[in-house]
N, C-alpha and C positions, 0 to 999 in steps of 0.2 A: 851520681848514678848508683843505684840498688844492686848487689849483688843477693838475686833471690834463685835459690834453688828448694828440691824437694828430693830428699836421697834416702838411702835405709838408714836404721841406726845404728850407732855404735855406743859399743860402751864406755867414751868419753861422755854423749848425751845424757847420763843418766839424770844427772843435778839437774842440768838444766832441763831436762822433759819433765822432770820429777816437781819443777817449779812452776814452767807452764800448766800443769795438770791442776795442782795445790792452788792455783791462784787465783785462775779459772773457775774451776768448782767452788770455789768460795764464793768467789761474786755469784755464781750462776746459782749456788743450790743455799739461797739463804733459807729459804723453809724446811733446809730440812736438818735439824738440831745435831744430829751423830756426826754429819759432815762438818758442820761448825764447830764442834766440839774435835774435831779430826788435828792431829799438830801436824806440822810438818814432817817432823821423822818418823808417825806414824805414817802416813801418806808413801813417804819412800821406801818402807817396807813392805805397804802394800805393793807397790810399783814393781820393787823387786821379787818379791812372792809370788802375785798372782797375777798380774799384767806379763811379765817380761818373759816368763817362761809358756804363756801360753798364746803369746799376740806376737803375729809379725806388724814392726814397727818403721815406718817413716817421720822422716821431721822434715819439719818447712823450714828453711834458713834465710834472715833476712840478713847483711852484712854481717855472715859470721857469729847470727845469732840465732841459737832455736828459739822459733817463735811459734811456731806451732806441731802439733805431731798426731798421728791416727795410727790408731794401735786399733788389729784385723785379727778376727779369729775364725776363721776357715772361710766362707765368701763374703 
């Protein structure tokens, strides 16, 4: 049985939203070169810079795992 919930976030999620996002965009945005060329610890600086402070954030948890996450900035 699945333990799936969806709750705000915290700041233990960070890695791991930081890795759903990086991993995702990778596959999703092969055409676009900047992204591809984007590393990972660039990605979580962005995360931390301009996502985190201006997005309210949830994560999707599947057994204790962020699996997915929606980052909202005003509606």
């Amino acid at each position: 049985m699945s333990d799936e919930s969806i709750r705000p976030y915290q700041d233990v999620d960070e890695l791991a939203v930081t890795n759903v996002w990086y991993r995702s965009a990778t596959a999703a945005f092969a055409f676009l070169p900047n992204w591809q060329s984007l590393t990972f610890d660039q990605a979580q600086s962005i995360f931390r810079e301009v996502i985190l402070p201006r997005c309210e954030i949830w994560v999707g948890i599947d057994n204790n795992n962020v699996v997915a996450f929606l980052a909202m900035n005003d509606s």
